[in-house]
Residue frames as a rotation matrix with the C-alpha (Angstrom) as fourth column:
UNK 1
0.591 0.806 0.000 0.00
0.806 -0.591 0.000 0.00
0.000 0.000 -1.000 0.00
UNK 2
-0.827 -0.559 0.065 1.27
0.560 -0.807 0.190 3.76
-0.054 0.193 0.980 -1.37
UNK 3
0.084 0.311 -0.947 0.48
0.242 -0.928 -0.283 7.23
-0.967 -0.206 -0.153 -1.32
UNK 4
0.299 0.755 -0.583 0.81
-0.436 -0.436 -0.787 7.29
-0.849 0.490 0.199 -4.73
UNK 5
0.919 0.188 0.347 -0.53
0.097 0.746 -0.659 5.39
-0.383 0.640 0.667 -8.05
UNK 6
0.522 -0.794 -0.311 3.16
-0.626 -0.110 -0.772 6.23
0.579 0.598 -0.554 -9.76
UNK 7
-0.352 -0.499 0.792 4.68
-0.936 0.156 -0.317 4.48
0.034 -0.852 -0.522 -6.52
UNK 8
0.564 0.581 0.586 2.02
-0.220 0.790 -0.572 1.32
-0.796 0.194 0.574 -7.10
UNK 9
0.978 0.210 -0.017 2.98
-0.110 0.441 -0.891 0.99
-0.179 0.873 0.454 -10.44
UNK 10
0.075 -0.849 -0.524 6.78
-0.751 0.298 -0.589 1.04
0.656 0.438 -0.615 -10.48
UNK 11
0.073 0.557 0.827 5.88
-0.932 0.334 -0.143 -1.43
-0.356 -0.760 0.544 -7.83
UNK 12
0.756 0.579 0.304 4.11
-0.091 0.553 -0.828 -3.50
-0.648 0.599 0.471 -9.73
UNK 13
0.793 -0.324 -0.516 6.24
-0.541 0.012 -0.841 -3.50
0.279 0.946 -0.166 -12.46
UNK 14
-0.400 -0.623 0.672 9.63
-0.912 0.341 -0.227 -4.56
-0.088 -0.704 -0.705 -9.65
UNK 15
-0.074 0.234 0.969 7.40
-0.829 0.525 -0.190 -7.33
-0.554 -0.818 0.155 -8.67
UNK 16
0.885 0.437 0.162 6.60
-0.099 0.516 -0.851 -9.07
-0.455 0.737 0.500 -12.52
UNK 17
0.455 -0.779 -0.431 10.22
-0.736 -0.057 -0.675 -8.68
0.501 0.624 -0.599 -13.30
UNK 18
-0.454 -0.766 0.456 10.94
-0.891 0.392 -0.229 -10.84
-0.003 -0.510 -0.860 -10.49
UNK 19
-0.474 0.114 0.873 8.24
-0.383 0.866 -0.321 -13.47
-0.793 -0.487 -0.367 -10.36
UNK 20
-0.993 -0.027 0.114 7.16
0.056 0.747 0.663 -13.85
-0.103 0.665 -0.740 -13.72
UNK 21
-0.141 0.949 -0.282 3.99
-0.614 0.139 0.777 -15.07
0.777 0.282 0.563 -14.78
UNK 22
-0.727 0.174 -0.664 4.04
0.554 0.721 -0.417 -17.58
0.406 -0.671 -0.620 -11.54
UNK 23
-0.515 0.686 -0.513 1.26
0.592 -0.149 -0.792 -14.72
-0.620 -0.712 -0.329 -9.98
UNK 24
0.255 0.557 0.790 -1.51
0.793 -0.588 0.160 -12.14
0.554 0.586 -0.592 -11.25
UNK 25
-0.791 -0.469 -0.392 -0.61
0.587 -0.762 -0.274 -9.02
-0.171 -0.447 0.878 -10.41
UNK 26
0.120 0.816 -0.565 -3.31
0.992 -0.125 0.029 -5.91
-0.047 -0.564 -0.824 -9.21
UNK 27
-0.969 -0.245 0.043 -3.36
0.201 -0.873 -0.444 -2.05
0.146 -0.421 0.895 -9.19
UNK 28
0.249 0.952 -0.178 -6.20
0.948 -0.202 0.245 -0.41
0.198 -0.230 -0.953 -7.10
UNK 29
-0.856 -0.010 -0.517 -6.14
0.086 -0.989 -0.123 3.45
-0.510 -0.150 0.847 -7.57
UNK 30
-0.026 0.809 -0.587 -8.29
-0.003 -0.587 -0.809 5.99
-1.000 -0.020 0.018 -8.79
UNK 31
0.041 0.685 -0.727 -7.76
-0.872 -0.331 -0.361 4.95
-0.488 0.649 0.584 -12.22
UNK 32
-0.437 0.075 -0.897 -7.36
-0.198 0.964 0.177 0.88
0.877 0.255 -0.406 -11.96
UNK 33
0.276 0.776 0.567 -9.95
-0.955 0.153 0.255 -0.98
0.111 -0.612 0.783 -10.27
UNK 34
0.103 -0.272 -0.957 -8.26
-0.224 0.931 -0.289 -4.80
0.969 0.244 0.035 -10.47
UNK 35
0.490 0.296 0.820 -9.61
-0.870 0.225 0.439 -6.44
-0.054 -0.928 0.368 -7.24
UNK 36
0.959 0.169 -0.227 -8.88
-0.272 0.769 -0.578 -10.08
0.077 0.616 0.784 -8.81
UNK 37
0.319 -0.937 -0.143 -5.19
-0.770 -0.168 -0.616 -10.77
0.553 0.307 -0.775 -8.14
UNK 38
0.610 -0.329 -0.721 -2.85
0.713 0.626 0.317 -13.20
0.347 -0.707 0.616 -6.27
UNK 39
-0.553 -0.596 -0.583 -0.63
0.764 -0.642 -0.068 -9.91
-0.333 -0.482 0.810 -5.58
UNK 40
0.514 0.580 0.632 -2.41
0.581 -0.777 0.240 -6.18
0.631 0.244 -0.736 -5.22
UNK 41
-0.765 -0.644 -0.011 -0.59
0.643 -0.762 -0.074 -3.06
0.040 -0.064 0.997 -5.09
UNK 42
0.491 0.464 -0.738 -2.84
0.779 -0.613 0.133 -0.17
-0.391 -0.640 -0.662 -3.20
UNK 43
-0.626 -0.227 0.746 -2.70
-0.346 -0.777 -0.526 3.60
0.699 -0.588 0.408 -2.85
UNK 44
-0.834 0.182 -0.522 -4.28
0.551 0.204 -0.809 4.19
-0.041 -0.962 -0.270 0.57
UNK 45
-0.792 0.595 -0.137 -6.79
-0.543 -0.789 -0.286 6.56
-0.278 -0.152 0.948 -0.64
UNK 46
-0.279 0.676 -0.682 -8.34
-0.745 0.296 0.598 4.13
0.606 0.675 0.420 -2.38
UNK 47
-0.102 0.041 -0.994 -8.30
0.103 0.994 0.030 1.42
0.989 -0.099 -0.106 0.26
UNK 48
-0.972 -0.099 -0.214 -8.97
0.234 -0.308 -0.922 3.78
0.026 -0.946 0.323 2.80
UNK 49
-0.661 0.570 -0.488 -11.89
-0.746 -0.431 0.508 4.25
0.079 0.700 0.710 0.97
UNK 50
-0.169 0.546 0.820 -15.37
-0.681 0.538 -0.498 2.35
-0.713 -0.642 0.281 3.34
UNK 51
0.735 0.620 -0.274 -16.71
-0.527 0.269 -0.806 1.20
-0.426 0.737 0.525 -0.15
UNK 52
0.134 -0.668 -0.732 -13.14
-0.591 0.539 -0.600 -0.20
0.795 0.513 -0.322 -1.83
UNK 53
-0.739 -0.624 0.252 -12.33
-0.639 0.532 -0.556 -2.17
0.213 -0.572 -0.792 1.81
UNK 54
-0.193 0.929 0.316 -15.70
-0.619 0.135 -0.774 -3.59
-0.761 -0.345 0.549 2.03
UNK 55
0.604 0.555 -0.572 -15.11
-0.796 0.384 -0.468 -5.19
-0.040 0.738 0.673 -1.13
UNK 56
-0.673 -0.703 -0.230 -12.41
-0.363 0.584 -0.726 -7.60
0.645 -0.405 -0.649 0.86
UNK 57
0.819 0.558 -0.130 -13.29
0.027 0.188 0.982 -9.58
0.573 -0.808 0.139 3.60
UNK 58
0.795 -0.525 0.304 -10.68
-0.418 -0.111 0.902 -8.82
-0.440 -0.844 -0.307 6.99
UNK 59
0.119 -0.599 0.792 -8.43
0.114 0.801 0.588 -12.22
-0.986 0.021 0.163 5.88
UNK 60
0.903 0.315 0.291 -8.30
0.121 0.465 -0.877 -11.93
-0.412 0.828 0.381 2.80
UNK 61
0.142 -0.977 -0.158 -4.20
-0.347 0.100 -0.932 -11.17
0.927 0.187 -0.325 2.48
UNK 62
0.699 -0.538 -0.472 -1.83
0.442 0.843 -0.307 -12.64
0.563 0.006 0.827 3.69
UNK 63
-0.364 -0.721 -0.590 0.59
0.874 -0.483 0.051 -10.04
-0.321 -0.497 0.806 4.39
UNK 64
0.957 0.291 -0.003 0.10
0.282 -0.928 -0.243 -6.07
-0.074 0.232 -0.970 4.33
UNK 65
-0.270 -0.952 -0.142 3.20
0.944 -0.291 0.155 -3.97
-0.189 -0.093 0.978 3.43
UNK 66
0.865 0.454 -0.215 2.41
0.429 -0.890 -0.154 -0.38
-0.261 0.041 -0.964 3.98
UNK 67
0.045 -0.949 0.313 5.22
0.836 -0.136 -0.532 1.76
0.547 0.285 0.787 2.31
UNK 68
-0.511 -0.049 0.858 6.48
0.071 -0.997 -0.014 4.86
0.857 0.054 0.513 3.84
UNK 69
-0.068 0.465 -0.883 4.99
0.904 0.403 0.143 3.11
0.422 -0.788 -0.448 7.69
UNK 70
-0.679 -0.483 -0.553 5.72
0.731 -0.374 -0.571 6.24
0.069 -0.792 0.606 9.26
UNK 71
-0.507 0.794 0.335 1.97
-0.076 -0.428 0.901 7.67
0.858 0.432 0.277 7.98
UNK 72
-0.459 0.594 -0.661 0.42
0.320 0.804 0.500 4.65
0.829 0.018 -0.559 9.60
UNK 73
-0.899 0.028 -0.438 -0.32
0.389 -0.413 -0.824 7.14
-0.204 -0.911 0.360 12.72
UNK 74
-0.835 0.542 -0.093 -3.21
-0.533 -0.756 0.381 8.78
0.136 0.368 0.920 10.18
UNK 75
0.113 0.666 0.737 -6.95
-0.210 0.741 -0.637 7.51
-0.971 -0.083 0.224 10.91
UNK 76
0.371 0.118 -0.921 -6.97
-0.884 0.350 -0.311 6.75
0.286 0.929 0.234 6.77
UNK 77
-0.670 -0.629 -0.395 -3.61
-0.501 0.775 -0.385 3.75
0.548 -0.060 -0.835 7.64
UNK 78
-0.790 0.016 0.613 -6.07
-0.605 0.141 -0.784 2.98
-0.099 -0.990 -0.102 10.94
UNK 79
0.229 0.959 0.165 -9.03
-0.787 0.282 -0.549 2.53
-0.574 -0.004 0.819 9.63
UNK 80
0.427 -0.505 -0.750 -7.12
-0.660 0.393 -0.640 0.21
0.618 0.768 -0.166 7.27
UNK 81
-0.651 -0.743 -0.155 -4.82
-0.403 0.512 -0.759 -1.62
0.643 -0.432 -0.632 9.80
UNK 82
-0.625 0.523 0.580 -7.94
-0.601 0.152 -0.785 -1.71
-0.498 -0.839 0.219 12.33
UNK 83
0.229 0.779 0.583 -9.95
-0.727 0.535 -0.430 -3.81
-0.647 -0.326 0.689 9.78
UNK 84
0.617 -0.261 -0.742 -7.84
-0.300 0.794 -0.528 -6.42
0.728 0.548 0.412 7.81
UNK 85
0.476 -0.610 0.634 -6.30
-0.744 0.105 0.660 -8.86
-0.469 -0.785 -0.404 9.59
UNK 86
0.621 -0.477 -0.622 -3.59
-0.677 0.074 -0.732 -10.51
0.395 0.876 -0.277 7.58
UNK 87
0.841 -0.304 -0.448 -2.01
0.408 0.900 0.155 -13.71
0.356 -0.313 0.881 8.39
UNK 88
-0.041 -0.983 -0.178 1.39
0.958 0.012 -0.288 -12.00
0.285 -0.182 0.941 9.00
């Protein structure tokens, strides 16, 4: 999860150079919707966002990786962090 979609996508892009076609890869911002993945790359507005986290249930990752942690004080990260609960 980033602060912004330019930050998602070079992401994203890092993440298919290493693993290939072995996963599906995800961008949720304000102008990709791609719930559907085995790996999703966030901004936080959008996933701070009642209506975009609501379309998860809690468990549904595995791991969260919040870039730039030192936000995670903001209610946006909270309300986030306070309702997924990720295996790790």
């Amino acid at each position: 999860m980033v602060h912004r979609e330019q930050i998602a996508k070079q992401a994203l892009r890092s993440y298919k150079n290493v693993f290939g076609e072995r996963y599906s890869f995800g961008l949720l911002s304000g102008n990709s919707k791609n719930y559907k993945s085995d790996i999703l790359f966030s901004t936080m507005q959008m996933m701070a966002r009642e209506d975009m986290m609501k379309k998860f249930n809690a468990n549904d990752f595995d791991i969260i990786i919040i870039d730039e942690v030192h936000r995670a004080g903001a209610d946006s990260y909270q309300r986030i962090m306070n309702y997924f609960t990720p295996r790790f």
